[in-house]
C-alpha positions as a Markdown table, in Angstrom:
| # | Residue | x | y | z |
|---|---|---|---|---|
| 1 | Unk | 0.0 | 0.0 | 0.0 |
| 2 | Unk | 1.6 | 3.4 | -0.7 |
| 3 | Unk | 2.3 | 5.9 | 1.8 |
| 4 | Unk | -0.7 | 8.4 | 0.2 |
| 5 | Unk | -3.1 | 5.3 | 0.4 |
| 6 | Unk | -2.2 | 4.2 | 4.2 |
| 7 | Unk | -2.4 | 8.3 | 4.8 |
| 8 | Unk | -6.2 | 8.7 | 3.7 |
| 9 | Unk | -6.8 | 5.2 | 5.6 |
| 10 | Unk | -6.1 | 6.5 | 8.7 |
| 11 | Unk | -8.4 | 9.2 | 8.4 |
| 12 | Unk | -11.1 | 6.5 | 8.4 |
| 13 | Unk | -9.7 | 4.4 | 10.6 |
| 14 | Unk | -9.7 | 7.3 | 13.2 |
| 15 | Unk | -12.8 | 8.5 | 12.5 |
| 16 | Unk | -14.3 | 4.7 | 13.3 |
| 17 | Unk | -12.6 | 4.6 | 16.2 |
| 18 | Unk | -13.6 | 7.5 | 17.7 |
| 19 | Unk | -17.4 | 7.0 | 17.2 |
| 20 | Unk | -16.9 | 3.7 | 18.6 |
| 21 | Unk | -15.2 | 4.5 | 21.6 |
| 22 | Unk | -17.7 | 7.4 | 22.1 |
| 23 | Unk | -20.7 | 5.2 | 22.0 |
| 24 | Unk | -19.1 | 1.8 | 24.1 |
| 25 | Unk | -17.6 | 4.7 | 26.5 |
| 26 | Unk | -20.8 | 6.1 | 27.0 |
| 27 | Unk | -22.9 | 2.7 | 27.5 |
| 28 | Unk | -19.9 | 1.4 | 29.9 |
| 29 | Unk | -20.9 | 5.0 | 31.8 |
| 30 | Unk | -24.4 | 3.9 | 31.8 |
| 31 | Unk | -23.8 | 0.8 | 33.3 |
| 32 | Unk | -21.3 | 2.8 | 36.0 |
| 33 | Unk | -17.9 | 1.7 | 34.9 |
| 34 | Unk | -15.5 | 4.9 | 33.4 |
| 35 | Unk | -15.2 | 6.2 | 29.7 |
| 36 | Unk | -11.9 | 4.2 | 29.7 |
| 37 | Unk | -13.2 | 0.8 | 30.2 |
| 38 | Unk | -15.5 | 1.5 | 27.3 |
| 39 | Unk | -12.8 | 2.3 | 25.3 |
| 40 | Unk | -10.4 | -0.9 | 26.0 |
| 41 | Unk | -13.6 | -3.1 | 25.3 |
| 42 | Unk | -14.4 | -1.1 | 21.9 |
| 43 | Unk | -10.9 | -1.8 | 21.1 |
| 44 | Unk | -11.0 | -5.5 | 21.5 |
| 45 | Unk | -14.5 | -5.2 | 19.5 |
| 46 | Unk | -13.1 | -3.5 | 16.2 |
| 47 | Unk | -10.2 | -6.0 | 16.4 |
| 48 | Unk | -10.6 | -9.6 | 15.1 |
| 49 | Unk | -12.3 | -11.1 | 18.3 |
| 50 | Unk | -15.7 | -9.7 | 16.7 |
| 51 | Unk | -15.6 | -7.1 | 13.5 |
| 52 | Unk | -12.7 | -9.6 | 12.3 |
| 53 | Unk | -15.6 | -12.8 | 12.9 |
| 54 | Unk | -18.4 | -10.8 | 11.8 |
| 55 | Unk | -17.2 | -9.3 | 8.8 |
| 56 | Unk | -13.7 | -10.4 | 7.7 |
| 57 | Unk | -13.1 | -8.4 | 4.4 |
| 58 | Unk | -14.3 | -5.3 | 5.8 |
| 59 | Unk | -11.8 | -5.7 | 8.6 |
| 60 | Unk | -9.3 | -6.3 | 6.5 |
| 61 | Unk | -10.1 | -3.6 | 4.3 |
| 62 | Unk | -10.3 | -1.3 | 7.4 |
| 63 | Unk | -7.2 | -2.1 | 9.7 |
| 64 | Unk | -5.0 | -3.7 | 6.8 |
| 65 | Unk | -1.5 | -4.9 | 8.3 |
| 66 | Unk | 0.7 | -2.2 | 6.7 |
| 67 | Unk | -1.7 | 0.7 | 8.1 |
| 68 | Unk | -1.1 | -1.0 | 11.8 |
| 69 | Unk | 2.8 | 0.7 | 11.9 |
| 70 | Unk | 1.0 | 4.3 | 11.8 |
| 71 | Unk | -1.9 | 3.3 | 14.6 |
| 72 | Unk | 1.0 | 2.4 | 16.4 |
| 73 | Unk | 3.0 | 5.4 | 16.6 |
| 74 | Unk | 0.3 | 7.8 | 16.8 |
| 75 | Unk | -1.0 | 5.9 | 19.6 |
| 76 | Unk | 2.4 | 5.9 | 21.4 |
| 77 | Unk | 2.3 | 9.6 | 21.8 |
| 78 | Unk | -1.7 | 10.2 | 22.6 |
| 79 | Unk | -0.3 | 7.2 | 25.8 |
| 80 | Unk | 3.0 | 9.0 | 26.6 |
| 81 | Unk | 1.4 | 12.7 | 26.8 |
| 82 | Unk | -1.6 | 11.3 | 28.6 |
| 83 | Unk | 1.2 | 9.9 | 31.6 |
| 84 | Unk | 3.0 | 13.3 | 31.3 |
| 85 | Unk | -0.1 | 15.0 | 32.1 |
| 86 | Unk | -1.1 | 12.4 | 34.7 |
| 87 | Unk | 2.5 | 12.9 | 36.2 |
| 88 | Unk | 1.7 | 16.7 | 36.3 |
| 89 | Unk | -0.5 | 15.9 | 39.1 |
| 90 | Unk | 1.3 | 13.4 | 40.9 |
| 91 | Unk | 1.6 | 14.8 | 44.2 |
| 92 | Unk | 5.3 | 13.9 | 45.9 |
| 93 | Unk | 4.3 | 15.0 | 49.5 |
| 94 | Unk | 1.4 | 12.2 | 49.5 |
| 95 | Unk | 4.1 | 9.9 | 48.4 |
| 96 | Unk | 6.0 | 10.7 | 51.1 |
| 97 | Unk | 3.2 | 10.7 | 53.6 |
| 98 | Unk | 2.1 | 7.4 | 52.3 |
| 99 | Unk | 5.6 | 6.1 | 51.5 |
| 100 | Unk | 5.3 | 2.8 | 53.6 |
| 101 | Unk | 1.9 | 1.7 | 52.7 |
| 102 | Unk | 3.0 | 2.6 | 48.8 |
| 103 | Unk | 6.0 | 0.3 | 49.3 |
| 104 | Unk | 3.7 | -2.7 | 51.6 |
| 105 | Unk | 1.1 | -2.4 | 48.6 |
| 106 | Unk | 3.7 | -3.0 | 46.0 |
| 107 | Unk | 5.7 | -5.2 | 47.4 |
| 108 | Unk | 2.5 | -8.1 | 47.8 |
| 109 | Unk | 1.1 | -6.9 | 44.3 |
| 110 | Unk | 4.4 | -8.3 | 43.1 |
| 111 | Unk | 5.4 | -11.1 | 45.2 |
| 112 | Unk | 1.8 | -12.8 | 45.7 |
| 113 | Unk | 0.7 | -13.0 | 41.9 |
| 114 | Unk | 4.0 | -14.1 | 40.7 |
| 115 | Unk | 4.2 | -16.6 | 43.3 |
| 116 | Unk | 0.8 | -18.0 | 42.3 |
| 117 | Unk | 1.7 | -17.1 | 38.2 |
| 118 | Unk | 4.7 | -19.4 | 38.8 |
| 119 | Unk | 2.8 | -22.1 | 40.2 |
| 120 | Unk | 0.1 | -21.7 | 37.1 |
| 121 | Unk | 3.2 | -21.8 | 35.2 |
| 122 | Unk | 4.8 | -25.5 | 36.3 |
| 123 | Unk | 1.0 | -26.7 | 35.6 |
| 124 | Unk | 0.6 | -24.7 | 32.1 |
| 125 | Unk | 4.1 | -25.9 | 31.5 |
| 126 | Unk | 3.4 | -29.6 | 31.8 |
| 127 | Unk | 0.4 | -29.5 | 29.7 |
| 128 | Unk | 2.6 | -29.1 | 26.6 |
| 129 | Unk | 0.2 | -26.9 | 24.4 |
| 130 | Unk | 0.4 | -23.8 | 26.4 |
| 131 | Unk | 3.9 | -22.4 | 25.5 |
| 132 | Unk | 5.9 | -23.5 | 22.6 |
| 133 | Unk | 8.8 | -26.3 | 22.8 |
| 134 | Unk | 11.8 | -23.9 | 22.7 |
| 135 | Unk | 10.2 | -21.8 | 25.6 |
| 136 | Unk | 12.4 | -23.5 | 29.5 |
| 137 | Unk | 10.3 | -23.7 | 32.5 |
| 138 | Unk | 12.6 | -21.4 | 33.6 |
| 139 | Unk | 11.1 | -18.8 | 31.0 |
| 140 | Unk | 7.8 | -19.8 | 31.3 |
| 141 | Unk | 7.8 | -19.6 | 35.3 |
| 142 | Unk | 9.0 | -15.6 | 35.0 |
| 143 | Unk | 6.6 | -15.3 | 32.2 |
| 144 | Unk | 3.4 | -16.2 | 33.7 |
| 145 | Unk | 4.7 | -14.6 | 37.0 |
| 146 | Unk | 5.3 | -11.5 | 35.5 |
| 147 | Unk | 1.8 | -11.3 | 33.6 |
| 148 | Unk | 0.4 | -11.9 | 36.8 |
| 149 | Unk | 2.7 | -8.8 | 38.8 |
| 150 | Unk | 1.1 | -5.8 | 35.9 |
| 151 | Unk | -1.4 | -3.2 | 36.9 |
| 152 | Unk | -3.0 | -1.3 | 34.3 |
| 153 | Unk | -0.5 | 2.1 | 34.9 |
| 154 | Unk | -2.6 | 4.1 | 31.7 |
| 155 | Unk | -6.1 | 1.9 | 32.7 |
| 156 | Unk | -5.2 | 3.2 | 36.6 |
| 157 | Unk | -4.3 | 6.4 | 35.9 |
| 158 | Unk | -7.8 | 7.0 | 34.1 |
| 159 | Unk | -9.8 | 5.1 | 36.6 |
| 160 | Unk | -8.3 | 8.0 | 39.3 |
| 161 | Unk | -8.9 | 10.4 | 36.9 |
| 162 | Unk | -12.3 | 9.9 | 36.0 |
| 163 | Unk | -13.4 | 8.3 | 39.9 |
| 164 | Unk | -11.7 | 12.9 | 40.8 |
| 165 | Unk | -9.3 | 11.1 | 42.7 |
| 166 | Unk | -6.2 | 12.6 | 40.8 |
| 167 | Unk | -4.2 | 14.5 | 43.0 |
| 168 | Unk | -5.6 | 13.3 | 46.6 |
| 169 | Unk | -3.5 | 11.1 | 48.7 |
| 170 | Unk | -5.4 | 7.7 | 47.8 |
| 171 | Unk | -5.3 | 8.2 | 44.3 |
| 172 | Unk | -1.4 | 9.1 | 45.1 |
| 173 | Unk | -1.1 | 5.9 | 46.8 |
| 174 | Unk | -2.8 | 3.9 | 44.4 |
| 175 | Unk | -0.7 | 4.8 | 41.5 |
| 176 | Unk | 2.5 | 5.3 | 42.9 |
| 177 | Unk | 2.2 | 1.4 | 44.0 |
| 178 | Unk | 1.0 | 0.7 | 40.7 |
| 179 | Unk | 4.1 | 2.3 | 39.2 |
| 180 | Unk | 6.7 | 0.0 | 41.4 |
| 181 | Unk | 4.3 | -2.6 | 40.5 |
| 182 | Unk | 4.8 | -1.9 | 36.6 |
| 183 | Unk | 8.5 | -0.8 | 36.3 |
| 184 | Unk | 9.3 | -4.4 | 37.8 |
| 185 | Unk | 7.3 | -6.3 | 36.0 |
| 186 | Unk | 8.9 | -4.6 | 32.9 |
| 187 | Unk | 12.0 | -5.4 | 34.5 |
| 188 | Unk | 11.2 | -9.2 | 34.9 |
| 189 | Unk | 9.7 | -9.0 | 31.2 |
| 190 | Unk | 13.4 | -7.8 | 30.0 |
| 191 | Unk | 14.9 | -10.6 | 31.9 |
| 192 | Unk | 12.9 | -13.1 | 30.2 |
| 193 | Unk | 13.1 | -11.7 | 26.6 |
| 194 | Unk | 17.1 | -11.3 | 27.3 |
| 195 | Unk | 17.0 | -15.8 | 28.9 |
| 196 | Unk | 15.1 | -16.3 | 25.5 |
| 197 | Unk | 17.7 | -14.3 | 23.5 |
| 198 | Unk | 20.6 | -15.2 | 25.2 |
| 199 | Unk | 21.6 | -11.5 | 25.8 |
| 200 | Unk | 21.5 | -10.6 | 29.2 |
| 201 | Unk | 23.2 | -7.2 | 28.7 |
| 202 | Unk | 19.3 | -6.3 | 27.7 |
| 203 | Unk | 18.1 | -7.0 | 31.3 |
| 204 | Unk | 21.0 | -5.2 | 33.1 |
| 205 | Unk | 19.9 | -2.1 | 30.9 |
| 206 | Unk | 16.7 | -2.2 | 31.5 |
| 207 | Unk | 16.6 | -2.2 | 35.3 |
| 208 | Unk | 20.0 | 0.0 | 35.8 |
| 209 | Unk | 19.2 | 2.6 | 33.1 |
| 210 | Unk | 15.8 | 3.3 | 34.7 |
| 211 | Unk | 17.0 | 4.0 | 37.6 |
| 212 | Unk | 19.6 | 6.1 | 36.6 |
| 213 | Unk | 17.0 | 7.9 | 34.5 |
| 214 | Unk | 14.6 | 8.5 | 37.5 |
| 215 | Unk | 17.8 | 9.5 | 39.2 |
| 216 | Unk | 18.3 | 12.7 | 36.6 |
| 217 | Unk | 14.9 | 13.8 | 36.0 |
| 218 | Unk | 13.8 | 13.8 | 39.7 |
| 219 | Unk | 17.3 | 15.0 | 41.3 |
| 220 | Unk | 18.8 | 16.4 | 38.4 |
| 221 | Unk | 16.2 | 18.0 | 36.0 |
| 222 | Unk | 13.4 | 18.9 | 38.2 |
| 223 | Unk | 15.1 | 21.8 | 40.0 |
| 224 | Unk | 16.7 | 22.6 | 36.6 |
| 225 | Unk | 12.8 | 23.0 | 35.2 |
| 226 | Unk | 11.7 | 25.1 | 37.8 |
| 227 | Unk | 13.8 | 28.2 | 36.0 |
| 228 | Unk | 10.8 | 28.2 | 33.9 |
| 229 | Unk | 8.8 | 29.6 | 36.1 |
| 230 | Unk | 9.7 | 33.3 | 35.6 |
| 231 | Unk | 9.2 | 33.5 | 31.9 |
| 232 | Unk | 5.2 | 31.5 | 32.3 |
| 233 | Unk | 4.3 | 33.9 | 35.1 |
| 234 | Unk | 5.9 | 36.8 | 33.1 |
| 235 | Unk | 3.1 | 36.0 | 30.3 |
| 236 | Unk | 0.7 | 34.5 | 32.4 |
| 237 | Unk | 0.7 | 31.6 | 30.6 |
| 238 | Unk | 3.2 | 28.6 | 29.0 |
| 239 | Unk | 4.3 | 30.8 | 25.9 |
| 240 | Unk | 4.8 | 28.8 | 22.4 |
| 241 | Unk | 8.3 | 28.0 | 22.8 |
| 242 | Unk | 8.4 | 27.1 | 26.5 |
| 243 | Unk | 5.2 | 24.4 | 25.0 |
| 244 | Unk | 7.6 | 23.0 | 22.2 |
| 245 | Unk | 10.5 | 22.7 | 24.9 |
| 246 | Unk | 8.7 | 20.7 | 27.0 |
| 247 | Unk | 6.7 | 18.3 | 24.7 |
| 248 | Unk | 10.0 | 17.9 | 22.9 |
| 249 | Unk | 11.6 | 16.8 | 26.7 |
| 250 | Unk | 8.3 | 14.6 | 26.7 |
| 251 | Unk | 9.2 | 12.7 | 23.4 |
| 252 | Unk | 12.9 | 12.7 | 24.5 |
| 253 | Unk | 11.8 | 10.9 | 27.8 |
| 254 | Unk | 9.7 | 8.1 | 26.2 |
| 255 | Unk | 11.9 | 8.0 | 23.3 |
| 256 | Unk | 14.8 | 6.6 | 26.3 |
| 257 | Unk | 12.8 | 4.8 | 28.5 |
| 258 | Unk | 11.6 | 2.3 | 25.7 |
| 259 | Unk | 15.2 | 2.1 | 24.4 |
| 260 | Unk | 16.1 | 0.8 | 27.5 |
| 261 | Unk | 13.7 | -1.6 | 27.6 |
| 262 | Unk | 11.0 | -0.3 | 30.3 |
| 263 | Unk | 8.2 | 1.2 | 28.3 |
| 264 | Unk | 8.0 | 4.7 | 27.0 |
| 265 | Unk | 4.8 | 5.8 | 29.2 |
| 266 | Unk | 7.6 | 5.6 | 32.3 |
| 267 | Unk | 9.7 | 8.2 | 30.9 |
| 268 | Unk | 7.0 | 10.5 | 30.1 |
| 269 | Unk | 5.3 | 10.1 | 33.9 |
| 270 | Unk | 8.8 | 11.0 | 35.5 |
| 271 | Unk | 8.7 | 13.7 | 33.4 |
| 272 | Unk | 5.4 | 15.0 | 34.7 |
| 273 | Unk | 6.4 | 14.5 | 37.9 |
| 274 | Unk | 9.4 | 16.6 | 37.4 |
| 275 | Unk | 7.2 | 19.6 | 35.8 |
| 276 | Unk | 6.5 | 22.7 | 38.4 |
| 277 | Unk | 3.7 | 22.8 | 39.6 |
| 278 | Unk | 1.1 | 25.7 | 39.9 |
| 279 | Unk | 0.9 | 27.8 | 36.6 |
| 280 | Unk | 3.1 | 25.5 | 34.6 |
| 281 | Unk | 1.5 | 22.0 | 35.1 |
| 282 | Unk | -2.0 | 23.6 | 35.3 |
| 283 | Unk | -1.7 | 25.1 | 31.7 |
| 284 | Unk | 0.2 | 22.3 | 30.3 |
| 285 | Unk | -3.3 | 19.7 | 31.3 |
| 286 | Unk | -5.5 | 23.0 | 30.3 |
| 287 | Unk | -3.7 | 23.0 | 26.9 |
| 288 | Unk | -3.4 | 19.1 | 26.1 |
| 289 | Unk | -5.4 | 17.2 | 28.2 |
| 290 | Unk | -8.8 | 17.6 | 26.3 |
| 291 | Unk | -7.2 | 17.0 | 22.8 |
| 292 | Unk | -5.3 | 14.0 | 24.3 |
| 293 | Unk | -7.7 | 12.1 | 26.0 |
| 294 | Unk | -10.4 | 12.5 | 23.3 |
| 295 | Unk | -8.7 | 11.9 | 20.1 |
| 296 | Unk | -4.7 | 10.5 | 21.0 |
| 297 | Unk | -5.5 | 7.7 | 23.8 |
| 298 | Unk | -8.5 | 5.8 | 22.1 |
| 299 | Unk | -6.0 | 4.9 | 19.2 |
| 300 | Unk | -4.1 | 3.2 | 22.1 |
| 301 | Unk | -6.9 | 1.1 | 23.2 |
| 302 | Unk | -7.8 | -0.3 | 19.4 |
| 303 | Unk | -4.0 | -1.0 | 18.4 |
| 304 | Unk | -4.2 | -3.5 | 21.3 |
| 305 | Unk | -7.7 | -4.6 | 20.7 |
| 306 | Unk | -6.5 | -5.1 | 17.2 |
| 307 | Unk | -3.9 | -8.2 | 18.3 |
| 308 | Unk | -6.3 | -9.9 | 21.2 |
| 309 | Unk | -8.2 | -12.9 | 19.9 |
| 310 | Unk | -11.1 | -14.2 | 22.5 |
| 311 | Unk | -12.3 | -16.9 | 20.1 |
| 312 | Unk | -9.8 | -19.3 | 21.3 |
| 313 | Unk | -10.8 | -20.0 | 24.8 |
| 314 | Unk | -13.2 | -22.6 | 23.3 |
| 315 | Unk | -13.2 | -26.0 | 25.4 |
| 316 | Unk | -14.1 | -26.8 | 28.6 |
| 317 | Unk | -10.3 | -27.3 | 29.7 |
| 318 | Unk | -9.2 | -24.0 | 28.3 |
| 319 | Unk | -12.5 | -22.4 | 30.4 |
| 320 | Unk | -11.6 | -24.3 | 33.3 |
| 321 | Unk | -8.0 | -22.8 | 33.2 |
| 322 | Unk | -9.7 | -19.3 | 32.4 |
| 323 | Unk | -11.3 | -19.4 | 35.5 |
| 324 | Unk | -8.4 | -21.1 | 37.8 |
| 325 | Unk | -6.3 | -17.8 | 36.4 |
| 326 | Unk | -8.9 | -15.3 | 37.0 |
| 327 | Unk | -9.2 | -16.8 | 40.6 |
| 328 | Unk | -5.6 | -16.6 | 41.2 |
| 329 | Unk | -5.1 | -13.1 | 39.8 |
| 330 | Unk | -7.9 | -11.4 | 41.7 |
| 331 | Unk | -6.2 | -13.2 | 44.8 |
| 332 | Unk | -2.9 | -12.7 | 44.3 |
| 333 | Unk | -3.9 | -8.8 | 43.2 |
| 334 | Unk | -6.9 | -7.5 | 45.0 |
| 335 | Unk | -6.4 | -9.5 | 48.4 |
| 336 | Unk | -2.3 | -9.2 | 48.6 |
| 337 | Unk | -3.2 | -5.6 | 48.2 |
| 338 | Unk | -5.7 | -5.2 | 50.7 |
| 339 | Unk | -3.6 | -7.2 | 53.2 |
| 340 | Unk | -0.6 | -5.5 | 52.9 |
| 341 | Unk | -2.4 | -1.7 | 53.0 |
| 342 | Unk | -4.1 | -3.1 | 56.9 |
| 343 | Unk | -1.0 | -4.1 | 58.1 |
| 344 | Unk | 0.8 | -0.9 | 57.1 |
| 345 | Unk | -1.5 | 0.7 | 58.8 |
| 346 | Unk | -4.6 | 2.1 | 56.7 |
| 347 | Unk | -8.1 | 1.9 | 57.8 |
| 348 | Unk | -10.5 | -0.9 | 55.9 |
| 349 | Unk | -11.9 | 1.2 | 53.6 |
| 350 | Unk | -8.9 | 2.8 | 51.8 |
| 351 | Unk | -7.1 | -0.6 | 52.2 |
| 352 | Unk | -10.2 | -2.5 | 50.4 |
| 353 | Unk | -9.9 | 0.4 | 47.5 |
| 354 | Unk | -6.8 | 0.0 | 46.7 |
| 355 | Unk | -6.9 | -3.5 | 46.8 |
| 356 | Unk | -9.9 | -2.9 | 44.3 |
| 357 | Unk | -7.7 | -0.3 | 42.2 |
| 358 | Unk | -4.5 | -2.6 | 41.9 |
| 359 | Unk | -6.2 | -5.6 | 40.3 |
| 360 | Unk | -7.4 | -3.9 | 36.9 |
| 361 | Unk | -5.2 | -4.9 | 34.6 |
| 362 | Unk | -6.3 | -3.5 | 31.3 |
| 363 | Unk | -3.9 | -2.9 | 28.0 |
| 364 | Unk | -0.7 | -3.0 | 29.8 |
| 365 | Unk | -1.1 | -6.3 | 30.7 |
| 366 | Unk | -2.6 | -7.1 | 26.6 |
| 367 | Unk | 0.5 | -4.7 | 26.1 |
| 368 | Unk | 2.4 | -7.8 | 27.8 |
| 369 | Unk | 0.6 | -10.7 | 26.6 |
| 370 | Unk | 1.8 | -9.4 | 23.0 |
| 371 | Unk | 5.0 | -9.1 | 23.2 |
| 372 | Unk | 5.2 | -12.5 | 24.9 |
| 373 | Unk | 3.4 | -14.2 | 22.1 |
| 374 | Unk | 5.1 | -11.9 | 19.3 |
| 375 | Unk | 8.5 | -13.9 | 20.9 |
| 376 | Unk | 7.1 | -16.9 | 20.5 |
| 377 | Unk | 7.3 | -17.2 | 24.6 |
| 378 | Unk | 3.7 | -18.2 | 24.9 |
| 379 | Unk | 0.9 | -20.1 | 23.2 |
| 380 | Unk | -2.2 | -18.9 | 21.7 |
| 381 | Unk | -4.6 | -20.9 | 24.0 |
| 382 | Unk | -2.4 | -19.6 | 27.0 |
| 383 | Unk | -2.3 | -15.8 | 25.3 |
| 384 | Unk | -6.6 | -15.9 | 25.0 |
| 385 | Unk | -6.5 | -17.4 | 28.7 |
| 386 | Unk | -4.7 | -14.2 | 30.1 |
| 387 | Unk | -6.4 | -11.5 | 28.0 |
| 388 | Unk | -9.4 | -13.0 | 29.4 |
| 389 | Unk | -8.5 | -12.2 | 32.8 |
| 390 | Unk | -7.1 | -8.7 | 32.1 |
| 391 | Unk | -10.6 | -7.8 | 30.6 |
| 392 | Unk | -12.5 | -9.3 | 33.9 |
| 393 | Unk | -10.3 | -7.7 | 36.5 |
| 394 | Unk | -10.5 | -4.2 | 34.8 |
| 395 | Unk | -14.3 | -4.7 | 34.2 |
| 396 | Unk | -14.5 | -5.5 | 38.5 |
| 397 | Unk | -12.0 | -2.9 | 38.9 |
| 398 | Unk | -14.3 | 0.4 | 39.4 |
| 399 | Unk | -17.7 | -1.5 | 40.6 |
| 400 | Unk | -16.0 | -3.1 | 43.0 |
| 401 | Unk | -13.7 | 0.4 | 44.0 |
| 402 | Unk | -16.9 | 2.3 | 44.3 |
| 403 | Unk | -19.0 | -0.1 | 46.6 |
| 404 | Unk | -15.9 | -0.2 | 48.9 |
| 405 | Unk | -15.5 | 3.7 | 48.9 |
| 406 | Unk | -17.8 | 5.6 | 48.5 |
| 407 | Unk | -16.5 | 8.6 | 49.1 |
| 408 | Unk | -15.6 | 8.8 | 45.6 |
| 409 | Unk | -18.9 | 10.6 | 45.2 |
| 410 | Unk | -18.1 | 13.6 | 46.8 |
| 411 | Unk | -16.5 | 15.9 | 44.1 |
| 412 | Unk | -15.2 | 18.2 | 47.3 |
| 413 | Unk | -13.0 | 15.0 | 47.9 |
| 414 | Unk | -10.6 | 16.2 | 45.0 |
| 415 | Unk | -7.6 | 18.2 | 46.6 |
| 416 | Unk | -6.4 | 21.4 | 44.4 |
């Protein structure tokens, strides 16, 4: 397809995916579950595992492989802006304030489900048909355990949006832990991919550069940034250039966090969280948020939902497994969680909401679940299995969040 073809293509393509992430956004609202959910499950809709089954040639016709490069890149920079901007509101003296319980939290979102994702992964692995013969049970162990440890970072940081939690100590603590809980399981991800590859100089990148990165932009470049402040409150405003500096940093950021293996969105958060607050970050969300969220992001959602198949979980074995998963995710997720927040100290209604926040899943883990199967690390039986699960424990995500805290109600809550 020529560049002039795949460019008026995407015009459609965009123009479908809005309209259908507006309507399933706005039904998921209905039933009481955010504008993002709506869009993850439109995504997985346009994508083979129902426009591909319900009309095949017009799918093709419509997401054709060589168009998918473009969705992709496009939909890179709607996710890294959107973390930029969430980053903007991260609030450091709630993570210092809530420090332990952030740590606690993390600490048995990661240990808990990759204990019980190992243990899936010695059953899985003796089956035979859920990875492929080259794949060690050594691989297949940190695999699994890892695809158990992700919570949804983007899919979290739009449930705390959208629930007015941004910027208020729970939201604080919720995504902060999710954000240990991420960067680790990235860094288990790089381990895996560099045991498959035989190049371990991959993994040692991947967990040293990020924290030498974090190192710069929070120690280093933040108090650097804050000599902006002058020239914004000279104007009254972020002027032109002081906009291009800092969505070039932004691209910068993302563009070296997913060199060194731990995803771009990590590099553009830090970055947000690095931005002075007051004028600066208030403009910058004034300025991009809007634009972002309602045309960028959704091509996020539907790039993913294009490469998830739920066809395949089709037997009563592969259901049976479905469920065994699901069980052990929501345990080894929502329950670790909530344990871990009472004994560091919270009372039972923020520890049961975070417990509830930490267990959606969402597009990171699909994000994941690709890039496992793209190696060849897992099967497709074993791929459907865990998308399965990703979609259930982001569905139970916000019902289950707003029976156990109510609070979220009270738009007051928000702190400014």
């Amino acid at each position: 397809m020529k560049p002039f073809d795949l460019s008026v293509l995407f015009f459609i393509q965009l123009a479908v995916i809005l309209i259908s992430c507006r309507i399933v956004g706005a039904l998921a609202k209905y039933l009481g579950q955010p504008q993002v959910v709506g869009e993850m499950i439109a995504g997985v809709l346009l994508g083979p595992s129902l426009l591909g089954l319900l009309a095949p040639e017009f799918y093709e016709a419509l997401f054709p492989k060589e168009s998918r490069g473009v969705l992709f890149c496009v939909s890179q920079v709607g996710l890294s802006l959107y973390m930029f901007l969430v980053g903007t509101e991260f609030r450091v003296e709630h993570f210092s304030a809530r420090a332990k319980t952030a740590v606690s939290v993390s600490l048995a979102g990661m240990i808990t489900p990759f204990l019980l994702g190992a243990l899936l992964a010695v059953w899985f692995f003796r089956e035979g048909n859920f990875f492929p013969e080259k794949v060690t049970a050594w691989e297949a162990v940190l695999f699994l355990g890892a695809s158990m440890c992700v919570t949804a970072f983007p899919m979290l940081a739009r449930i705390i949006v959208e629930n007015r939690l941004a910027g208020t100590s729970l939201g604080t603590l919720a995504i902060s832990a999710g954000a240990i809980d991420d960067v680790a399981a990235w860094c288990m991800l790089a381990v895996v991919l560099s045991s498959f590859s035989a190049e371990w100089s991959s993994a040692y990148l991947a967990i040293g550069g990020g924290i030498a990165f974090a190192a710069v932009v929070l120690l280093v470049l933040r108090p650097l940034l804050r000599k902006m402040n002058p020239i914004a409150e000279k104007e009254g405003e972020l002027t032109p250039g002081l906009m291009v500096f800092i969505l070039s940093l932004v691209m910068f950021a993302s563009y070296l966090t997913d060199k060194i293996g731990v995803y771009a969105v990590f590099g553009a958060f830090l970055l947000g969280c690095a931005m002075p607050r007051g004028l600066i970050a208030n403009d910058l969300r004034k300025k991009f948020e809007p634009l972002t969220v309602s045309l960028l992001l959704p091509l996020f959602f539907t790039f993913s939902g294009l490469n998830t198949r739920l066809d395949l979980v089709n037997t009563p074995y592969l259901i049976f497994a479905a469920l065994i998963v699901l069980l052990a995710a929501s345990i080894g997720k929502g329950v670790a969680c909530w344990g871990a927040a009472r004994l560091a100290g919270e009372d039972q209604k923020t520890a049961l909401a975070v417990g509830a926040l930490m267990n959606a899943r969402g597009l990171m883990e699909l994000i994941m679940l690709n890039i496992g199967r793209e190696r060849g690390i897992i099967g497709p039986e074993l791929f459907s299995i865990m998308v399965v699960m990703a979609i259930l424990t982001t569905l139970a995500a916000t019902p289950i969040f707003r029976w156990v805290y109510p609070d979220w109600k009270n738009a007051s809550f928000k702190v400014d």
